[in-house]
matplotlib code that plots the C-alpha trace (Angstrom):
import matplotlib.pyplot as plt

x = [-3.8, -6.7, -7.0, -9.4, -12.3, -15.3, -18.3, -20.8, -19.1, -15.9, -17.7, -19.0, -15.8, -14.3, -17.1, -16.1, -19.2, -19.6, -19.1, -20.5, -23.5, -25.6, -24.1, -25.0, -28.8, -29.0, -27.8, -30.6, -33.1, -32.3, -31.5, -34.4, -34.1, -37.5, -37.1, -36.2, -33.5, -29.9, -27.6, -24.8, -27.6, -29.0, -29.1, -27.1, -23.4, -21.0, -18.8, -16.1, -18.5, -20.9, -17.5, -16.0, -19.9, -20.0, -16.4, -17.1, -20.2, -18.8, -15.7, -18.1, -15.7, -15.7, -17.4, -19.8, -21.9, -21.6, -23.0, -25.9, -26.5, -26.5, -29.2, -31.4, -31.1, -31.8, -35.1]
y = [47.1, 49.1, 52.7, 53.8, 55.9, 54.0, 56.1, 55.7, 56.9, 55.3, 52.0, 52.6, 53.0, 50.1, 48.4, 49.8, 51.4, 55.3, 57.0, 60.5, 61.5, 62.0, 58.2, 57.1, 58.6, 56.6, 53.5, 53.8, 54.6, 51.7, 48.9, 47.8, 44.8, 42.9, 42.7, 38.9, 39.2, 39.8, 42.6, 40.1, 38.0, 41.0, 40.1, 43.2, 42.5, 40.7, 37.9, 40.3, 42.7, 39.8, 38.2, 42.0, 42.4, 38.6, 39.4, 42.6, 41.7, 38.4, 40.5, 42.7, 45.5, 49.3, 48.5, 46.9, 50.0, 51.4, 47.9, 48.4, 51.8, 51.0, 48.4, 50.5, 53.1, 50.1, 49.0]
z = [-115.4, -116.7, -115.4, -117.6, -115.5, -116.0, -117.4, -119.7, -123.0, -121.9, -121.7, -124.9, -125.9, -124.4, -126.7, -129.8, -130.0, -130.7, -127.5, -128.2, -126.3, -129.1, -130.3, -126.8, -126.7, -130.5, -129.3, -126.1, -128.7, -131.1, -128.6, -125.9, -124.0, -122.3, -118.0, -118.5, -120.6, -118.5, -120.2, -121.4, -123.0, -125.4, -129.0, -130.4, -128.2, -130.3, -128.7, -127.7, -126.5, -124.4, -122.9, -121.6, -119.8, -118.4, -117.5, -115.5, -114.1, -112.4, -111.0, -109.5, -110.5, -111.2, -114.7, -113.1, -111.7, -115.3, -116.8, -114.0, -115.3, -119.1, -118.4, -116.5, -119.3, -122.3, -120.1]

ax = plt.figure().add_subplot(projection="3d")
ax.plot(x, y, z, "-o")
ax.set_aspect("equal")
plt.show()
């Protein structure tokens, strides 16, 4: 069982992705996505990183909030 607290630098982490907040604000900077395209669908995830958002988002889970709030940010 995961008991990692989800947040946004430890689902950066849980990405592989720098999770600093300065690596954070760069990633937001570098990485738009268009209102019509859904947050597991955006060009820059890698498999493993589009299967753990699909994955979270369809269990409605406590990553799922934190998903929600990355994709506000990367609009």
């Amino acid at each position: 069982m995961d008991t990692t607290t989800p947040s946004l630098a430890n689902l950066f982490a849980q990405l592989g992705l720098g999770n600093k907040r300065n690596q954070i604000d760069q990633f937001i900077e570098d990485h738009k996505l268009p209102a019509s395209t859904p947050i597991a669908q955006a060009y820059f995830w890698n498999h493993a990183q589009r299967h753990f958002i699909e994955e979270s988002l369809k269990e409605d889970g406590a990553w799922s909030e934190i998903i929600d709030e990355l994709d506000s940010l990367l609009r």
